[in-house]
DOBATI-128673 format. One record per atom (N, C-alpha, C): x, y, z; residue in one letter. Coordinates in steps of 0.1 Angstrom, whole numbers, plus 5000, padded with zeros to 4 digits. Layout:
XYZA/...
END
This chain:
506562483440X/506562353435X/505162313431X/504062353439X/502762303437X/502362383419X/502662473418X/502262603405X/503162523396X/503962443395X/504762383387X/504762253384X/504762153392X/504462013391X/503461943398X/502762083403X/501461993414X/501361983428X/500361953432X/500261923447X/500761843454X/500461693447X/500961543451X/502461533449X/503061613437X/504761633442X/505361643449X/504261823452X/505361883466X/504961783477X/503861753482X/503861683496X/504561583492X/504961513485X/506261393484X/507761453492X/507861583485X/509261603491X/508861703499X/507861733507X/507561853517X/508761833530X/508361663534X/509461673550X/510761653547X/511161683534X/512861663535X/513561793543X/514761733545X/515961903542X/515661983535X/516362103539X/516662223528X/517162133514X/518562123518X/519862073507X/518961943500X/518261873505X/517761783501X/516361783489X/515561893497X/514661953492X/514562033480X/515562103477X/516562173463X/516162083457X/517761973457X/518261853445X/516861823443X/515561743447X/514761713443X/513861763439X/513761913440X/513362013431X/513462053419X/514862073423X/515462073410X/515561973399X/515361833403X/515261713395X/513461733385X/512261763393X/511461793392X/510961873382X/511861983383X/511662123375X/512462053362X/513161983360X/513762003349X/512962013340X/513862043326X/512962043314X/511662103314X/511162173326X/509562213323X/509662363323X/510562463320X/510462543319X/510062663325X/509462613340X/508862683353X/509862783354X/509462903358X/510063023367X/509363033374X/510163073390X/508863183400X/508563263392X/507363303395X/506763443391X/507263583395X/508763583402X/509163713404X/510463693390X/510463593387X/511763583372X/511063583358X/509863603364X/508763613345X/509063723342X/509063743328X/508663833322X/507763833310X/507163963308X/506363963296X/506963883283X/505963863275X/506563833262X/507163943255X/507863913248X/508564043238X/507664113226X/507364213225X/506464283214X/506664243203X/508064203201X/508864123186X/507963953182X/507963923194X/507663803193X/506363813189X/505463893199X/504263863194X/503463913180X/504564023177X/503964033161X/504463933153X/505363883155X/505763773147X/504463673144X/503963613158X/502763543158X/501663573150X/501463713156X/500463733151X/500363783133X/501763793128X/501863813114X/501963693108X/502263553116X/501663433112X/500563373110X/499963403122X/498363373121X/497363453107X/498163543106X/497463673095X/497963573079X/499263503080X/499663483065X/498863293065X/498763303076X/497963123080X/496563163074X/496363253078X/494663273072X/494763303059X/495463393050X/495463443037X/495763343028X/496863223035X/496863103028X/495663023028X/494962983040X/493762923040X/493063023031X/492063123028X/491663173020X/491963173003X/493063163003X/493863122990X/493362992984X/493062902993X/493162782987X/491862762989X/491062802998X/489562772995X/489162872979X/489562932976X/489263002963X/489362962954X/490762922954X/491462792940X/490362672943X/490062652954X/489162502947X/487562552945X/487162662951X/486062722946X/485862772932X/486862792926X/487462832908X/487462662901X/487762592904X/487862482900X/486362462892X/
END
């Protein structure tokens, strides 16, 4: 909980129940995307060339256009 929403969270719901302690975990976690660190996984090799063949076509664009107004 603390690796995910903080320190001041978990000691909020530190003295509950188990069953109790979950549900408001769970409420917590939502939407933020957290996994323990034994349910990570690497990024995918796919993905990251993807990225990185965007960052590559994001620069050639920028380039592109600093030239056209350097032609100007």
């Amino acid at each position: 909980m603390r690796d995910a929403v903080g320190a001041e969270a978990a000691e909020r719901i530190a003295d509950k129940k188990k069953q109790e302690l979950a549900e408001a975990a769970e409420q917590l976690l939502a939407g933020t995307g957290w996994l323990p660190p034994v349910l990570r996984t690497e990024r995918p090799a796919w993905l990251a060339d993807e990225r990185s063949e965007a960052r590559i076509t994001e620069a050639e664009d920028a380039d592109d256009a600093a030239f056209a107004i350097a032609a100007e």
